[in-house]
Short mmCIF file of the C-alpha atoms (twelve columns), coordinates in Angstrom:
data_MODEL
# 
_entry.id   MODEL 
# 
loop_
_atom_site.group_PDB 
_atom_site.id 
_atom_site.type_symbol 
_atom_site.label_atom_id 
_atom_site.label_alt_id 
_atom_site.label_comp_id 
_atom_site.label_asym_id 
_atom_site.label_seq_id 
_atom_site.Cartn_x 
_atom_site.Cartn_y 
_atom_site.Cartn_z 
_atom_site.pdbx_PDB_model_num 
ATOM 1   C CA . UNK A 1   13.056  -3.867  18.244  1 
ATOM 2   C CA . UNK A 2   9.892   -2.785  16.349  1 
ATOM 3   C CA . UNK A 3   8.965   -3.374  12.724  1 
ATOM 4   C CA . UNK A 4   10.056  0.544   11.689  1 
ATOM 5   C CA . UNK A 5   13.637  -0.004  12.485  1 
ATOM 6   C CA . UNK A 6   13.559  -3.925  10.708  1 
ATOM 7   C CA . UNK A 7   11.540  -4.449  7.881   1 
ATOM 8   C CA . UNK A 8   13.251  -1.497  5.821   1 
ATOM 9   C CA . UNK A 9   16.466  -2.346  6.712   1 
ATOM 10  C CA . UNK A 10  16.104  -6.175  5.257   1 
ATOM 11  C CA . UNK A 11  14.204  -4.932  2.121   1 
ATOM 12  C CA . UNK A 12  16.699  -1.699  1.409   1 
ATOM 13  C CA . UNK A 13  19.942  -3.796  2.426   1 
ATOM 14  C CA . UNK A 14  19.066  -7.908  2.769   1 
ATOM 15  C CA . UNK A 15  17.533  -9.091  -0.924  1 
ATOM 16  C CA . UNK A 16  14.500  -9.419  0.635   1 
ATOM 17  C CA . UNK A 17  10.687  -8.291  -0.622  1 
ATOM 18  C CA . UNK A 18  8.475   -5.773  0.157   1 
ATOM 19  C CA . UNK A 19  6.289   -8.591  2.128   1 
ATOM 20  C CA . UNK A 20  9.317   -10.822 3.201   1 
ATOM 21  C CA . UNK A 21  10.532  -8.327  4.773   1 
ATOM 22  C CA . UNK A 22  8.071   -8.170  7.414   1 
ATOM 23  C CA . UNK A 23  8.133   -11.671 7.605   1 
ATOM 24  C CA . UNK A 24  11.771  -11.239 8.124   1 
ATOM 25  C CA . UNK A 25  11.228  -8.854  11.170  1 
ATOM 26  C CA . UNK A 26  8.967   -10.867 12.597  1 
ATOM 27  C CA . UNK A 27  11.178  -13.977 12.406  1 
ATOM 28  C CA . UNK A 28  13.903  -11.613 14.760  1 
ATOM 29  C CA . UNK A 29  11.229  -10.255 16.915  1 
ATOM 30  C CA . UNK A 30  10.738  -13.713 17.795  1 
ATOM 31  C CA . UNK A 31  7.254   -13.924 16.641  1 
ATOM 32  C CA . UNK A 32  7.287   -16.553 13.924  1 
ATOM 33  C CA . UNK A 33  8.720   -19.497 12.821  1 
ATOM 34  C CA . UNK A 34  10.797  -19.162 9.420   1 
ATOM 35  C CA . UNK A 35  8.314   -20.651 7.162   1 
ATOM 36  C CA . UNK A 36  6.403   -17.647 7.305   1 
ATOM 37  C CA . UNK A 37  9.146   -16.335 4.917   1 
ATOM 38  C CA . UNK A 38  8.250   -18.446 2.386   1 
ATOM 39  C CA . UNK A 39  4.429   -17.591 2.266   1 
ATOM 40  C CA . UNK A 40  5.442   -14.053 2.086   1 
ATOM 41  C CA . UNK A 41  7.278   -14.409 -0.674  1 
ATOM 42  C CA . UNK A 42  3.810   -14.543 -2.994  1 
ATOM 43  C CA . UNK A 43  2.776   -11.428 -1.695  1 
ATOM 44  C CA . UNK A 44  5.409   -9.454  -3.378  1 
ATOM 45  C CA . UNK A 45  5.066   -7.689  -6.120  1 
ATOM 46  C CA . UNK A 46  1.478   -7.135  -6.040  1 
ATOM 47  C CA . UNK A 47  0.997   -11.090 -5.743  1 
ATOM 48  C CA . UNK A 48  2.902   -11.201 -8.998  1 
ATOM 49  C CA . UNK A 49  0.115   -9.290  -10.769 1 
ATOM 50  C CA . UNK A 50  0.763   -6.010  -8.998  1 
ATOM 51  C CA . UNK A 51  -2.293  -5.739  -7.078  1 
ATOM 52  C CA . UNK A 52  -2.025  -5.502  -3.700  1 
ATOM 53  C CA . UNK A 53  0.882   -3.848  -2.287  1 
ATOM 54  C CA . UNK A 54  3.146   -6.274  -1.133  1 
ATOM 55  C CA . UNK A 55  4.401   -4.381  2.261   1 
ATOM 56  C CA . UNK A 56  0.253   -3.862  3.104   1 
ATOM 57  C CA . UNK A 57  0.333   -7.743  2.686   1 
ATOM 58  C CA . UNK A 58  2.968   -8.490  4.637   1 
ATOM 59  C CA . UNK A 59  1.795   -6.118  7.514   1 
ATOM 60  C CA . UNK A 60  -1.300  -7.627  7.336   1 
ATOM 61  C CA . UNK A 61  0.188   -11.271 7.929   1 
ATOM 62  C CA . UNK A 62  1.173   -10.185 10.709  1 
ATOM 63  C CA . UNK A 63  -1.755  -8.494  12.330  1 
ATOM 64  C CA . UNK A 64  -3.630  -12.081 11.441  1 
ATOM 65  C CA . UNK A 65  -0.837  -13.528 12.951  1 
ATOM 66  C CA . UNK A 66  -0.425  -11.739 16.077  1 
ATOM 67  C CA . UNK A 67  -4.132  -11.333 16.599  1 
ATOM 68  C CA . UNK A 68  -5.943  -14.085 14.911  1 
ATOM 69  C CA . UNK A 69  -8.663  -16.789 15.734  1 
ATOM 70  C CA . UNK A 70  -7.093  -18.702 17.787  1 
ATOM 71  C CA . UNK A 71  -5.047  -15.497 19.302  1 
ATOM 72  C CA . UNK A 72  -7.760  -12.506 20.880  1 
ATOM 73  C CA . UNK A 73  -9.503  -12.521 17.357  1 
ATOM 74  C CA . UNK A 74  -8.905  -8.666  16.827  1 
ATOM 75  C CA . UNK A 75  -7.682  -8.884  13.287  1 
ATOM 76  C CA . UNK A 76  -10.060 -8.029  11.409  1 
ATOM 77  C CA . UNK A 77  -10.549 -4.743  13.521  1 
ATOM 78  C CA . UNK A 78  -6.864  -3.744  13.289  1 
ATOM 79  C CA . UNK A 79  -6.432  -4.646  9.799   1 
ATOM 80  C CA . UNK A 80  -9.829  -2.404  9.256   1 
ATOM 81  C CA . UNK A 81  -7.621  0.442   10.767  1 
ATOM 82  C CA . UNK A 82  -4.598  -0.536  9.180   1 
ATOM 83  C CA . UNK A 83  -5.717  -0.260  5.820   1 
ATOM 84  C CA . UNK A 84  -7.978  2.760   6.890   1 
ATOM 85  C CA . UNK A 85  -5.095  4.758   7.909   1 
ATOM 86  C CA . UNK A 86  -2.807  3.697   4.541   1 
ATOM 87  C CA . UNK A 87  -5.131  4.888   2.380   1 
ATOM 88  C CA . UNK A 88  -5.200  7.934   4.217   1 
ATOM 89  C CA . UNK A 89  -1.879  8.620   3.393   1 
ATOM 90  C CA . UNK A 90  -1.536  6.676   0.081   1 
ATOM 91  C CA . UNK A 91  -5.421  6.697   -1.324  1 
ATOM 92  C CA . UNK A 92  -4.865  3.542   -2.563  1 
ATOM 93  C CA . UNK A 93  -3.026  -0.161  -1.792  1 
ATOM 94  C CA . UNK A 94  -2.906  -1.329  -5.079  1 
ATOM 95  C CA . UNK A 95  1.121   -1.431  -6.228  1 
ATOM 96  C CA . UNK A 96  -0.240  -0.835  -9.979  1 
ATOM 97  C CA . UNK A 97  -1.398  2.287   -9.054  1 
ATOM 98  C CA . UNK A 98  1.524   3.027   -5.742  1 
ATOM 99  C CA . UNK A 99  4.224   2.636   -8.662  1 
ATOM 100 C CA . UNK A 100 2.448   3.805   -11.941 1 
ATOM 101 C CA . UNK A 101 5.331   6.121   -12.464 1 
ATOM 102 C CA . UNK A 102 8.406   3.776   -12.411 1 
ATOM 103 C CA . UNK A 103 8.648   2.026   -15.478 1 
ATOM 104 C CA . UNK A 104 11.353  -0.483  -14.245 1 
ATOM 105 C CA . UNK A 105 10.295  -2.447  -12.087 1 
ATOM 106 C CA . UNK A 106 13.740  -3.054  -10.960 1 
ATOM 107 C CA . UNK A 107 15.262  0.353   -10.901 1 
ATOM 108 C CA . UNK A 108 16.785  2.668   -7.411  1 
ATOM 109 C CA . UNK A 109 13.954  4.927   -7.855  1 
ATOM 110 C CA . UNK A 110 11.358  2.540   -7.547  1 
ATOM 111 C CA . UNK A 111 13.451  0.506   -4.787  1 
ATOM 112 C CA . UNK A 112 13.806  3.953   -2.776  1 
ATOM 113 C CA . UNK A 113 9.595   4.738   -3.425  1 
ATOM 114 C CA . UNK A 114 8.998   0.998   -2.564  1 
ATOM 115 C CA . UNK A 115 10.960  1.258   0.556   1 
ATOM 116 C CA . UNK A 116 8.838   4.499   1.437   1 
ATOM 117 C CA . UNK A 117 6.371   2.443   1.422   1 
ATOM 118 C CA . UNK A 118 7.910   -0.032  3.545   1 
ATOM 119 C CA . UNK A 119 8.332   2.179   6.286   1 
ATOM 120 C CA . UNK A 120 5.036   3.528   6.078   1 
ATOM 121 C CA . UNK A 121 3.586   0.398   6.863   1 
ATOM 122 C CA . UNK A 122 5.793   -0.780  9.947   1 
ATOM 123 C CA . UNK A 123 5.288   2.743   11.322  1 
ATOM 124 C CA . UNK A 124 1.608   1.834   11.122  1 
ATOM 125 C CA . UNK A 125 2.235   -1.403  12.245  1 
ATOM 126 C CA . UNK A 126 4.104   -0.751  15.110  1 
ATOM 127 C CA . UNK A 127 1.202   1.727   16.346  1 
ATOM 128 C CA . UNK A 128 -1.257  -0.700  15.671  1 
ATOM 129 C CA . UNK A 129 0.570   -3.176  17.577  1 
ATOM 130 C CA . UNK A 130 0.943   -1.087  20.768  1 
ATOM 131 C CA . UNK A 131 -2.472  -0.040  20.699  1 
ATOM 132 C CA . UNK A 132 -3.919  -3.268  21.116  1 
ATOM 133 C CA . UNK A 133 -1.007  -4.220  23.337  1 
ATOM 134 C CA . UNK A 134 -2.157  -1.802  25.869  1 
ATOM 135 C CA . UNK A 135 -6.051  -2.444  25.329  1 
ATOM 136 C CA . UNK A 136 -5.681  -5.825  26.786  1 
# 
């Protein structure tokens, strides 16, 4: 399974955020431990202030998780090219600005953008991922 065909799925179909849901993927993957849920969860939304995307958070987590200090310490690297290649696509990673025109925060057409944008960053992830998987 890779994040593309997971973290969608739980945030389109499972009640879960825009960051939870890669923490959700992650938890099937095998990778984490379910606690990581629950420190998602204040990465949604912007952090609550609508900020920082919430699904470039939760991506994020992961590449710190995967490839932190005490892992091969090439976070910082891949999250450099992570957020390099978002803002390619996106200009920006600030959900303010991602979701300027959707006035309800809670409506389909800002779900269906916001899961866009979900899949954009497990695609990303998920090449990330593989790159460094075959580097080492």
């Amino acid at each position: 399974m890779k994040f593309v065909d997971l973290a969608p799925k739980y945030f389109l179909n499972e009640g879960y955020s825009c960051s939870e849901s890669f923490a959700r993927a992650a938890l099937e993957m095998g990778l984490i431990d379910e606690k990581f849920i629950s420190i998602a969860t204040s990465f949604s939304g912007g952090m609550g202030s609508g900020c920082l995307c919430g699904a470039v958070a939760g991506a994020q987590m992961v590449i710190g998780l995967l490839h932190g200090k005490t892992k091969d310490n090439s976070a910082r690297a891949l999250a450099k090219e992570f957020y390099q290649r978002f803002v390619e696509k996106h200009k920006v990673t600030c959900c303010k600005v991602l979701t300027k025109n959707f006035d309800d925060f809670h409506s389909k057409e800002r779900k269906e953008h916001c899961a866009n944008m979900v899949y954009d960053c497990a695609k990303i992830l998920d090449e990330i991922l593989e790159k460094a998987k075959q580097k080492v």
